[in-house]
Each structure stands twice: as structure tokens, then as C-alpha cells.
C-alpha positions as MATLAB code, in Angstrom:
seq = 'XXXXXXXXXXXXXXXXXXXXXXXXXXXXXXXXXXXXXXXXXXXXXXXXXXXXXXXXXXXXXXXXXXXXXXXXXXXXXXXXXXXXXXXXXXXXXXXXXXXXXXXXXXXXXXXXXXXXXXXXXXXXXXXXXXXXXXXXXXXXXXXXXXXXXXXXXXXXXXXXXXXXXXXXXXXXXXXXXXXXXXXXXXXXXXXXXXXXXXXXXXXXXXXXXXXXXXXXXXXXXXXXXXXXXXXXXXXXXXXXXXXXXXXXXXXXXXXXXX';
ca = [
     -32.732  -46.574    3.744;
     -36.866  -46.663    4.732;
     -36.554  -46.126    8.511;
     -39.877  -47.159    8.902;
     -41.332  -43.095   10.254;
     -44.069  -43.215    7.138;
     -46.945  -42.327    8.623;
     -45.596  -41.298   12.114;
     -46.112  -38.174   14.001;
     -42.915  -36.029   14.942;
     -43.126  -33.309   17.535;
     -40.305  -31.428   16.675;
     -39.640  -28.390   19.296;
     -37.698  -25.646   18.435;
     -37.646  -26.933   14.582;
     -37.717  -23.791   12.418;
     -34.107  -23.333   12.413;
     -30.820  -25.418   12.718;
     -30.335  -28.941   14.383;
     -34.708  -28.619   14.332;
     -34.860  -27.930   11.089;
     -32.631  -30.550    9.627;
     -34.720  -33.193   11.943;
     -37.697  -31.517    9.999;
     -36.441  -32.180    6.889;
     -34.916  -35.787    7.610;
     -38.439  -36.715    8.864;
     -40.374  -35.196    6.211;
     -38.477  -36.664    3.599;
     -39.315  -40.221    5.465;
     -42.881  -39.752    5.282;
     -43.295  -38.372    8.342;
     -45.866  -36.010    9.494;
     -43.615  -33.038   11.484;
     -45.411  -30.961   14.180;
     -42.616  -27.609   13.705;
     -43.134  -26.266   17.045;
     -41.250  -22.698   17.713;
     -41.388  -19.175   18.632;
     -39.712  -18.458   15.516;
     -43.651  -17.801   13.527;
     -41.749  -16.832   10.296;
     -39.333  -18.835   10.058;
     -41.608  -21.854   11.359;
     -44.406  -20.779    8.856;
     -41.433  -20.762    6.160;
     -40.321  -24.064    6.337;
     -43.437  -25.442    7.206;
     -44.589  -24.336    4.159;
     -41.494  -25.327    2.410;
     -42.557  -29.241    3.056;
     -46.180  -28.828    1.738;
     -45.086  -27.452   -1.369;
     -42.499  -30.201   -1.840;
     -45.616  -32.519   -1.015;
     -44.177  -33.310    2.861;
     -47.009  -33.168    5.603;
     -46.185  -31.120    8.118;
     -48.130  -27.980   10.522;
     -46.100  -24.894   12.138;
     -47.638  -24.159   15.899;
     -46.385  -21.380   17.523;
     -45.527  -21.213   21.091;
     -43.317  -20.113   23.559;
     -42.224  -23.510   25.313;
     -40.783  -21.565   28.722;
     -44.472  -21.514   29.360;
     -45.477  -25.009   30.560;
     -49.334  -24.707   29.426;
     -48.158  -23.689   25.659;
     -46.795  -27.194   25.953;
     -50.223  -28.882   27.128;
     -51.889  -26.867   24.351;
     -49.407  -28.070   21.530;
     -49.657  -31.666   22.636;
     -53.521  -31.079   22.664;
     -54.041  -29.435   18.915;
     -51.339  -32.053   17.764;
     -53.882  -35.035   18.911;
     -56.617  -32.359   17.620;
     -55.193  -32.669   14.178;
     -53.518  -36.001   13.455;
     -55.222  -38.100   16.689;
     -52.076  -39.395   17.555;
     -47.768  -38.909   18.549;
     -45.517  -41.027   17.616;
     -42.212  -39.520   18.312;
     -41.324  -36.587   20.394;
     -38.000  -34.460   19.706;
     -37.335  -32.421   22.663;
     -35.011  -29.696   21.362;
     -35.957  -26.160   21.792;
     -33.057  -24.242   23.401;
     -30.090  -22.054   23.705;
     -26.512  -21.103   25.641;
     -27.859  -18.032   27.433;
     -24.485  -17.621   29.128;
     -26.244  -17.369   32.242;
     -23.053  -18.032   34.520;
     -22.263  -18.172   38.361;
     -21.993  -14.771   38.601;
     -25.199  -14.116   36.594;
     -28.158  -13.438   38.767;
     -30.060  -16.404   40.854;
     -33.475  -15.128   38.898;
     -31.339  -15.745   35.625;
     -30.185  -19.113   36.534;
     -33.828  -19.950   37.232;
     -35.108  -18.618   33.618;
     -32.399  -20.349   32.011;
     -33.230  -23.319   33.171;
     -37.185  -22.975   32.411;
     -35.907  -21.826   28.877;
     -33.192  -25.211   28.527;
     -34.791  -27.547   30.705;
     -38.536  -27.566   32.419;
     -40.474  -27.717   28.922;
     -38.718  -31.234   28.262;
     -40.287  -32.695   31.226;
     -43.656  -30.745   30.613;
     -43.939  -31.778   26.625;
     -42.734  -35.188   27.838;
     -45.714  -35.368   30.490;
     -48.522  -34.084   28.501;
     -47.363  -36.305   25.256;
     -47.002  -39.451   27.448;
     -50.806  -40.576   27.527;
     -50.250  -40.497   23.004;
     -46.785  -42.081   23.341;
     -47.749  -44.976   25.889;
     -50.530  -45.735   22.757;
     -48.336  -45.290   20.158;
     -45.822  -47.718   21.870;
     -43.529  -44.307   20.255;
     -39.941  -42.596   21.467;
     -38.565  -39.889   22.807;
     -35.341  -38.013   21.501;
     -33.813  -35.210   23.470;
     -30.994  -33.065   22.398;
     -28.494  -32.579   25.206;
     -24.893  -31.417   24.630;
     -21.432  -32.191   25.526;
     -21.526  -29.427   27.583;
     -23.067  -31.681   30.487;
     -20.492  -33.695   30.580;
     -17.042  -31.096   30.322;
     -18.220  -28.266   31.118;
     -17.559  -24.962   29.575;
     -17.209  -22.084   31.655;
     -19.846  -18.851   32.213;
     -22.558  -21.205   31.475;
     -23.898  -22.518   35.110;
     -27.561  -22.475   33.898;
     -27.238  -24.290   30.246;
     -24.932  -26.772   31.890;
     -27.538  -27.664   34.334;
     -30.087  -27.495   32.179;
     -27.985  -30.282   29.943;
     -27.256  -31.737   32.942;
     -30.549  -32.435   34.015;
     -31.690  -33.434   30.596;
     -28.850  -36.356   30.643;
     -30.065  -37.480   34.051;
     -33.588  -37.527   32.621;
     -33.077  -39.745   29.542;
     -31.905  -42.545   31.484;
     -34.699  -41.891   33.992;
     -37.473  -41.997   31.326;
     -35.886  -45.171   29.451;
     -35.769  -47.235   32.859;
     -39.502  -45.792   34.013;
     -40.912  -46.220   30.418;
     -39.479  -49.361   29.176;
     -42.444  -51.364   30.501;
     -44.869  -49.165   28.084;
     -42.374  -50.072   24.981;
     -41.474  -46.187   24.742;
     -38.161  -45.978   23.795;
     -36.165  -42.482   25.121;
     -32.285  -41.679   23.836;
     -30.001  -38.316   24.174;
     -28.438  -36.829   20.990;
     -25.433  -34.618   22.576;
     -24.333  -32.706   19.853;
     -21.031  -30.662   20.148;
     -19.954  -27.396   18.311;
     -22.559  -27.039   15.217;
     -22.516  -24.576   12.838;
     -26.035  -23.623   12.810;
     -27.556  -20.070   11.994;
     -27.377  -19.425   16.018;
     -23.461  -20.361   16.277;
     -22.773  -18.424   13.409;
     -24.606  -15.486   15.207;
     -22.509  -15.416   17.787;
     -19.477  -16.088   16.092;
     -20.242  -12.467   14.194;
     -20.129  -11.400   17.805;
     -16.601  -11.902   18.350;
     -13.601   -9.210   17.503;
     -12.035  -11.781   15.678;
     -14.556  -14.549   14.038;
     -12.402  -16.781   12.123;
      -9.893  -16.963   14.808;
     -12.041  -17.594   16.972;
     -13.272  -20.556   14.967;
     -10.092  -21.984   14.010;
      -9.482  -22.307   17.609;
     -12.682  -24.173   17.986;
     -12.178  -26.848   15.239;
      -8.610  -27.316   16.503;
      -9.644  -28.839   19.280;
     -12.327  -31.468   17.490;
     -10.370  -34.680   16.890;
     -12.112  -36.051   13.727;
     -11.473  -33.501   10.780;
     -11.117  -30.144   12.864;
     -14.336  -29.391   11.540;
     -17.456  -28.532   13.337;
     -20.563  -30.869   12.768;
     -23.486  -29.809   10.436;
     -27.449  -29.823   11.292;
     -27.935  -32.552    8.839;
     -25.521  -35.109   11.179;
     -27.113  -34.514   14.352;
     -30.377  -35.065   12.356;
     -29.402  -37.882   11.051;
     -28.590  -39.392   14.734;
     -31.876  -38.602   16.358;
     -34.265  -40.257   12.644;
     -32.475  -43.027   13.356;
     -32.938  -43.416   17.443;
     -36.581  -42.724   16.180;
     -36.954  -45.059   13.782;
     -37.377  -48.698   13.633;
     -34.141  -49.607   12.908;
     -33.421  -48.549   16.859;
     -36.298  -50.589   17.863;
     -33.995  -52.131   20.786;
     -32.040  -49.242   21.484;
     -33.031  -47.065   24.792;
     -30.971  -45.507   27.535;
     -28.365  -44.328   25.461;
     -25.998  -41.108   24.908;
     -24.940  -41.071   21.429;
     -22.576  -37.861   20.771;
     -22.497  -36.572   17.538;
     -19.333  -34.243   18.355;
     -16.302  -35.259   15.999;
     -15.062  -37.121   19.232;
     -14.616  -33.911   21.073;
     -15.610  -35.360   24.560;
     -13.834  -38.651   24.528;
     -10.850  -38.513   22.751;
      -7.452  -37.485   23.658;
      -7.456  -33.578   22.766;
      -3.473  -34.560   21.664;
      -5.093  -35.362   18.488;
];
């Protein structure tokens, strides 16, 4: 299916590994131009080289996003380069497990790591996007809707990005920018599968996991949530804005009975 991104610009934050990655890939493979943004510098310079040997467009810039003027200088040598954005993917992240009895300074960073960079790449790409008529995709996670336990500052973080996509789609719809949430639930990604190798009992611990996932008692791969947020990019979403769609094997919705 041609989802109409040939040509088209893709910010893609945190997008040298996992759910990033596969959105990488997915876009590249559409004709895309994708802007790999991480602090990852190998594995970002990997795969961005990866898609220009496979004759993809697509530029690594590294930056550490938890500092809000790395954001206005990616959004700056993007425009530098290609003179325009199409599409931003706001997705740069992790489950620091910074809980309520973690420290009020680690609640704080864990929400500059989870949650301030979406508003600040979202603010300094807006002047591109308004021109571009483009979209915005964040990744939230079921998380801020059920909660998980030892997690105060991702869940707020999630939290906060779920309040903000319906925010952004209501104050943006007059400029044609179009802004959905991709909450993804357990995903096997090289991160997961990190901390998995954590646990005194791994594949215990992951059968427990999948048994509770309605649809298949698997967890979901990088690809699916990728495939979710090319198509809330694309034009075949041209009327779609405002909206949570949850790529979690029905995790959040469905009776756990099943």
C-alpha cells in the first residue's frame, strides 16, 4: 500500500533502536526522508547508515532530548538540511521505575526524560508543521491508563502525553496538523528484553506477562506499533486526529478472563 510519505520528512526521536527503529524502517521503505534522532550515536549512525546503503534517505543527529535546547537545535539542522518537517514522531523514552517512594528530584528527571522534550520538539517543529499542513505521532503507553505499580514518574509522564494529544489535535486542527497517540503495551524490544535478563527467573517471568494479553498471549513486535503510527502519518489518516489507538493485543480493554 503507497501511504502517500514519499518525499516527506520524519522526525523520528529516540529511533536507533526498537519501536524507533521499526518507524525508521517503515518510513524509509515509503520514501520517506527519516531524521534518526537519539543518544544512542552508534547505534543511530548504524542504522542510519543501514538506509543509505539500501538507497533510503535518511541523517542520524545526536542529542540528548532531556535537554530542551538539543531539541531547538535538531528542529533547526533538520530545516538546515531538508528545508522542511512533515511529520514528527515523538518517542524517545523509557520506564525508569522512578516510583512514589523514589526521590522528588527523581520524579522530576523522569519526567524531563518521558515527558518535557515532547512538548519542546512539538514547539520548536510547529512553525515547519503549520507549513507543511504535517502530523504529529506520539508514543504513549497503556500504562497511563492502568497503571502499573513503582512507576509514579513514567505513568505521569504517559499521562501527560495522553492529555496532550487531545490538547494539540483540538488547538491545531485549524492549521490542518493532524496529532494521534500510539499506546503500545508489552513489546519485545532490545530494552524489554534487557530487563527481562534482569530477572531471577526470565521466562517465567514472561510467561506471566503474555498470559495476561488477550489476543495470542504474545507480546507485540516493533514492526506493529510501527505500522500504527506510518499509517496515523500518512494520507490514508488524512481525517483522523484526536485519537488513542492501542496497539496492545487488547490488554487494556478486554476482560483479563480471556
Amino acid at each position: 500500500m503507497d501511504l502517500g510519505l514519499k518525499g516527506k520528512v520524519v522526525i523520528v526521536t529516540g529511533g536507533a533502536n526498537g519501536i524507533g527503529k521499526a518507524v525508521v524502517q517503515g518510513a524509509c521503505r515509503e520514501g520517506a526522508t527519516a531524521v534518526i534522532v537519539d543518544r544512542d550515536e552508534k547505534g543511530g549512525a548504524q542504522l542510519a547508515g543501514e538506509m543509505s546503503s539500501a538507497g533510503a534517505s535518511a541523517i542520524f543527529l545526536a542529542a540528548d532530548l532531556s535537554d530542551a535546547d538539543n531539541c531547538r537545535k535538531v528542529v533547526a539542522s533538520t530545516l538546515e538540511q531538508f528545508q522542511r518537517i512533515d511529520i514528527l514522531v515523538n518517542n524517545a523514552g523509557s520506564n525508569d521505575g522512578a516510583g512514589l517512594t523514589s526521590s522528588v528530584a527523581d520524579f522530576h528527571r523522569s519526567l524531563q526524560l518521558n515527558l518535557i522534550h515532547y512538548f519542546a520538539m512539538a514547539h520548536y517543529a510547529l512553525p515547519a508543521l503549520k507549513e507543511s499542513r504535517g502530523a504529529i505521532i506520539n508514543i504513549g503507553s497503556k500504562v497511563a491508563v492502568t497503571g502499573q505499580g513503582g512507576t509514579s514518574g513514567y505513568a505521569a509522564a504517559k499521562g501527560g502525553i495522553h492529555a496532550l494529544t487531545r490538547e494539540w489535535a483540538t488547538e491545531l486542527a485549524k492549521d490542518d496538523i493532524r496529532v494521534n497517540e500510539v499506546l503500545p503495551g508489552d513489546v519485545m524490544t532490545p530494552m524489554y528484553e534487557n530487563w527481562l535478563n534482569l530477572q531471577e527467573n526470565p521466562r517465567e517471568v514472561l510467561q506471566e506477562i503474555t498470559a495476561a494479553i488477550p489476543l495470542g498471549k504474545r507480546m507485540a513486535m516493533a514492526e506493529e506499533v510501527a505500522a500504527a503510527v506510518l499509517f496515523l502519518a500518512s494520507d490514508k489518516a488524512a481525517q483522523t486526529t484526536g485519537q488513542y489507538f492501542y496497539v496492545d493485543g487488547g490488554y487494556t480493554h478486554l476482560d483479563r478472563r480471556l
